[in-house]
C-alpha positions, 0 to 999 in steps of 0.5 A: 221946386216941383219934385220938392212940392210933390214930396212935401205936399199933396194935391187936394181938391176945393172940398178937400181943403174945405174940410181942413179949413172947417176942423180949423175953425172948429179948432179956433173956437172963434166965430165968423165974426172974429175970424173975419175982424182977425182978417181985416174983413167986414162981412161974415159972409167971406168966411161962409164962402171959404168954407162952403162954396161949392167952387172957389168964389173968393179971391186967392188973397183972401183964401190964402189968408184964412189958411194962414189965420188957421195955421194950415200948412196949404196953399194954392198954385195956378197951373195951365189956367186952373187953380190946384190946392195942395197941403203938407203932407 
C-alpha cells in the first residue's frame, strides 16, 4: 500500500490542504451555512477552522467529510503519532 500511496498521492501540509479546501469552497459557490447543513453541522464556525486554523483543531471525521463534500481526492493518515495529509497527484 505504501509504494502505491506515494505513486498516486503526494504528501502536503495543513496549509497545503487548506488552500485546496478553500478553491473548493470557491468552486462550491455555497456559504459557510450551507456547506455546514450539507455536513450535518450546526455551527459555521466548523467550516472556518478547517479552512483557517493554523493547526488541525477539528476532528479527522469532520476534516475528512469536507474533503469528501468538496469532491478532493485527499485524505489524512496517522504515522509514528502525527497526522500527514496527502492528495492525488
Amino acid at each position: 500500500m505504501e509504494a502505491t500511496l506515494t505513486k498516486e498521492y503526494k504528501q502536503i501540509s495543513l496549509p497545503e490542504l487548506q488552500t485546496e479546501l478553500k478553491n473548493g469552497y470557491r468552486n462550491s459557490g455555497k456559504t459557510y451555512f450551507e456547506l455546514a447543513v450539507d455536513m450535518g453541522i450546526r455551527s459555521t464556525t466548523t467550516i472556518q477552522n478547517l479552512l483557517t486554523s493554523e493547526k488541525q483543531i477539528v476532528s479527522d471525521e469532520m476534516l475528512t467529510k469536507f474533503i469528501n463534500l468538496l469532491g478532493l481526492n485527499a485524505f489524512v493518515k496517522w504515522q509514528d503519532g502525527e497526522r500527514k495529509y496527502y492528495i492525488k497527484n
